[in-house]
C-alpha positions as CSV (number, residue, x, y, z in Angstrom):
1,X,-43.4,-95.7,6.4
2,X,-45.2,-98.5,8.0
3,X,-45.2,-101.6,6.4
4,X,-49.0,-102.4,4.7
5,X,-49.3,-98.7,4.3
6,X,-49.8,-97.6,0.5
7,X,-46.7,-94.9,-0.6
8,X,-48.0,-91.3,-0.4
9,X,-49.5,-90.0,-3.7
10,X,-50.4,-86.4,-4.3
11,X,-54.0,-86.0,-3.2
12,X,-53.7,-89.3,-1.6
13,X,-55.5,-88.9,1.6
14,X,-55.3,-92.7,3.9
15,X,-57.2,-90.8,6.8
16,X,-60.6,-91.0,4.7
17,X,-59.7,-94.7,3.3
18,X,-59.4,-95.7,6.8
19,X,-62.6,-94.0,8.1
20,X,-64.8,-94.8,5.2
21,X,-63.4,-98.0,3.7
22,X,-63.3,-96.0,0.2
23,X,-61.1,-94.1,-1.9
24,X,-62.5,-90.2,-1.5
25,X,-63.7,-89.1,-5.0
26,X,-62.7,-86.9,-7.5
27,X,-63.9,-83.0,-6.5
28,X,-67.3,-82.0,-7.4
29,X,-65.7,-79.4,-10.8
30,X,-63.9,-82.7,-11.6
31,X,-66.7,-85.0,-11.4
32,X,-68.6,-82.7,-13.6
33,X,-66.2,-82.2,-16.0
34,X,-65.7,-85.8,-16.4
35,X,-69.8,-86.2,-17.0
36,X,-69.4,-83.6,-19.8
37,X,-66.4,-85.1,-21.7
38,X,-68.7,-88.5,-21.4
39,X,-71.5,-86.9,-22.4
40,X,-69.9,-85.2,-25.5
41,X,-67.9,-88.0,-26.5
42,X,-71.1,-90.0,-26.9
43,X,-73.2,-87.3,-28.6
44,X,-69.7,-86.7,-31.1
45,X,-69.8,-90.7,-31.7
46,X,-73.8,-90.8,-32.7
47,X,-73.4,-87.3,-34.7
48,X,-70.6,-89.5,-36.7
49,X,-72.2,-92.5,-37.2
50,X,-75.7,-90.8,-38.4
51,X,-73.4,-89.2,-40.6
52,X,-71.5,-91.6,-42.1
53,X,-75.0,-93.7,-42.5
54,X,-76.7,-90.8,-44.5
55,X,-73.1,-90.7,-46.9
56,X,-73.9,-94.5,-47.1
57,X,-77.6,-94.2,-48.2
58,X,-76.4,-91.5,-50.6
59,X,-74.2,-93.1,-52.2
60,X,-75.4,-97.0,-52.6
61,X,-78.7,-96.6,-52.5
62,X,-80.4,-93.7,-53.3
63,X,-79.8,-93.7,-57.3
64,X,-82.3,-91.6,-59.9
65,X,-83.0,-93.8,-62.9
66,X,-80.1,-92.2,-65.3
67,X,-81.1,-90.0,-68.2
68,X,-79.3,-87.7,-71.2
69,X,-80.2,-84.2,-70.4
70,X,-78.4,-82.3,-73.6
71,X,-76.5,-83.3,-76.7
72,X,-74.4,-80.3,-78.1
73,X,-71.5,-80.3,-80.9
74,X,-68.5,-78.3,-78.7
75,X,-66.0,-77.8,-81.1
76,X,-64.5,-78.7,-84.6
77,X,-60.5,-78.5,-85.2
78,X,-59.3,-78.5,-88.7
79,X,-56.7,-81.1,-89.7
80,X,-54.6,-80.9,-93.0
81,X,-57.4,-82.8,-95.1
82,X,-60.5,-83.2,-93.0
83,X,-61.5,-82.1,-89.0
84,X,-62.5,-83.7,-85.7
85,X,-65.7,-83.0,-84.1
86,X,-66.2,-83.3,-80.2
87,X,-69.5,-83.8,-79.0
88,X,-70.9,-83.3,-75.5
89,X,-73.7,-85.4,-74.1
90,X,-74.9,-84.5,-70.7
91,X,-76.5,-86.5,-68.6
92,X,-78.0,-86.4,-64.8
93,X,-75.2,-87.6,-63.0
94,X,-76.4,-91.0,-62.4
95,X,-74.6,-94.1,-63.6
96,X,-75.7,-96.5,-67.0
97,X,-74.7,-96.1,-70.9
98,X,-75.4,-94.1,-73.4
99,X,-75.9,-95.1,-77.1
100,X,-74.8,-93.1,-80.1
101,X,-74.1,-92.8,-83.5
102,X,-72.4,-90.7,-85.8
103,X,-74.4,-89.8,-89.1
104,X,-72.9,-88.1,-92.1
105,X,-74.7,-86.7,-94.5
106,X,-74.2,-86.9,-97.6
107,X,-74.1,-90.5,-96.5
108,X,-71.5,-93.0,-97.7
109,X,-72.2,-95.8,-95.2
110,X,-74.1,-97.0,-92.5
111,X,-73.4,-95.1,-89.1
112,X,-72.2,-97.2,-86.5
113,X,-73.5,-97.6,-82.8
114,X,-71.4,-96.8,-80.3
115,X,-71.8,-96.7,-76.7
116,X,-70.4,-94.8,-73.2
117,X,-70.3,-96.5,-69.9
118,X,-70.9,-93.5,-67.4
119,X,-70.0,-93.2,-63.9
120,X,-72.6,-91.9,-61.6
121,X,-71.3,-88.7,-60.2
122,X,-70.3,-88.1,-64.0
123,X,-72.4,-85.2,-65.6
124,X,-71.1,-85.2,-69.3
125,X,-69.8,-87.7,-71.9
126,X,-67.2,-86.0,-74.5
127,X,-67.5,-88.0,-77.8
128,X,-65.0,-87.5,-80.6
129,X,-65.1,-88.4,-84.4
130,X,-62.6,-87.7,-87.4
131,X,-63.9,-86.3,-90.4
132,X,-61.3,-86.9,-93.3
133,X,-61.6,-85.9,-97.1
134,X,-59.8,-86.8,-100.4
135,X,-58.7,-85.2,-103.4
136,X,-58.5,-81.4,-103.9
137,X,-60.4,-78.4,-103.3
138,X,-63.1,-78.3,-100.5
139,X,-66.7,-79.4,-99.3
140,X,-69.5,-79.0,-97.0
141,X,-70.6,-82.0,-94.9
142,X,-73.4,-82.0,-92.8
143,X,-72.3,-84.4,-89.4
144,X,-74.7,-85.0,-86.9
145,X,-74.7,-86.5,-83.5
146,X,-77.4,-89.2,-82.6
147,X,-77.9,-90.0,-79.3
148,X,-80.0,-93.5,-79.1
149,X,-80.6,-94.4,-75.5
150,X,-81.1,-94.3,-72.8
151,X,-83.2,-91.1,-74.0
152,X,-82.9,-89.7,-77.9
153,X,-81.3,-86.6,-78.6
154,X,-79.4,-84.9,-81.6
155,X,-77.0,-82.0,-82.4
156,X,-76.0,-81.0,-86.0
157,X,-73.3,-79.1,-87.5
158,X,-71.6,-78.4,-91.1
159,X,-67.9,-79.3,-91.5
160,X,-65.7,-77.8,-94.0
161,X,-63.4,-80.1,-95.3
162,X,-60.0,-78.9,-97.0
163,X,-57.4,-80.6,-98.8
């Protein structure tokens, strides 16, 4: 080998280097498929970032004013002197607080607001109270779920107390 001349490569071709003053280029099916992996590489990295921008909007900005759709009474369980009551308030999925109160009827005192923090995303609130009796014997009390705010609702059911 001469001394100033480059090691042979594969594909290396010095002849056209020393005609032209240029390395040759890649094939004409090599060029082209170079184009095409550019080409789709940069469409791939827009398709991503419009995508990632719409998951963005969706999720920071883009928030319905939230609401209570449905209040329901889901279930009663029966405990040795009294019961618990699990309510259900749904809502539309965005995020806020909901107010509510228990009321018992026949009344002994005041019902007490109470209120949920909801996460948007979150389509139901569960809402439990305990319903406890004394004595002996057994009674009918009428329990009803009272949603205050953000929008007013209600759901009512008799519970059978046992002791």
């Amino acid at each position: 080998m001469a001394p100033g001349c480059p090691r042979a490569r594969p594909g290396w071709r010095p002849r056209v280097l020393w005609r032209t003053g240029h390395r040759p280029g890649p094939p004409p099916r090599q060029a082209r498929l170079r184009r095409v992996r550019r080409v789709l590489g940069s469409a791939l990295t827009v398709i991503l970032l419009v995508a990632a921008g719409v998951v963005v909007w969706l999720r920071f900005f883009d928030h319905s004013p939230f609401h209570v759709t449905k209040v329901s009474i889901i279930q009663q369980t029966k405990t040795t002197c009294g019961a618990n009551v699990t309510g259900e308030i749904a809502t539309n999925g965005s995020a806020g607080t909901v107010s509510y109160q228990w009321v018992f009827q026949p009344q002994t005192q005041a019902p007490q607001p109470l209120s949920q923090s909801v996460t948007a995303g979150q389509h139901d609130v569960v809402v439990t109270v305990a319903v406890q009796g004394q004595g002996h014997g057994s009674a009918t009390q009428r329990l009803t779920l009272d949603v205050l705010g953000p929008d007013t609702g209600t759901a009512s059911a008799n519970v059978i107390i046992s002791c």
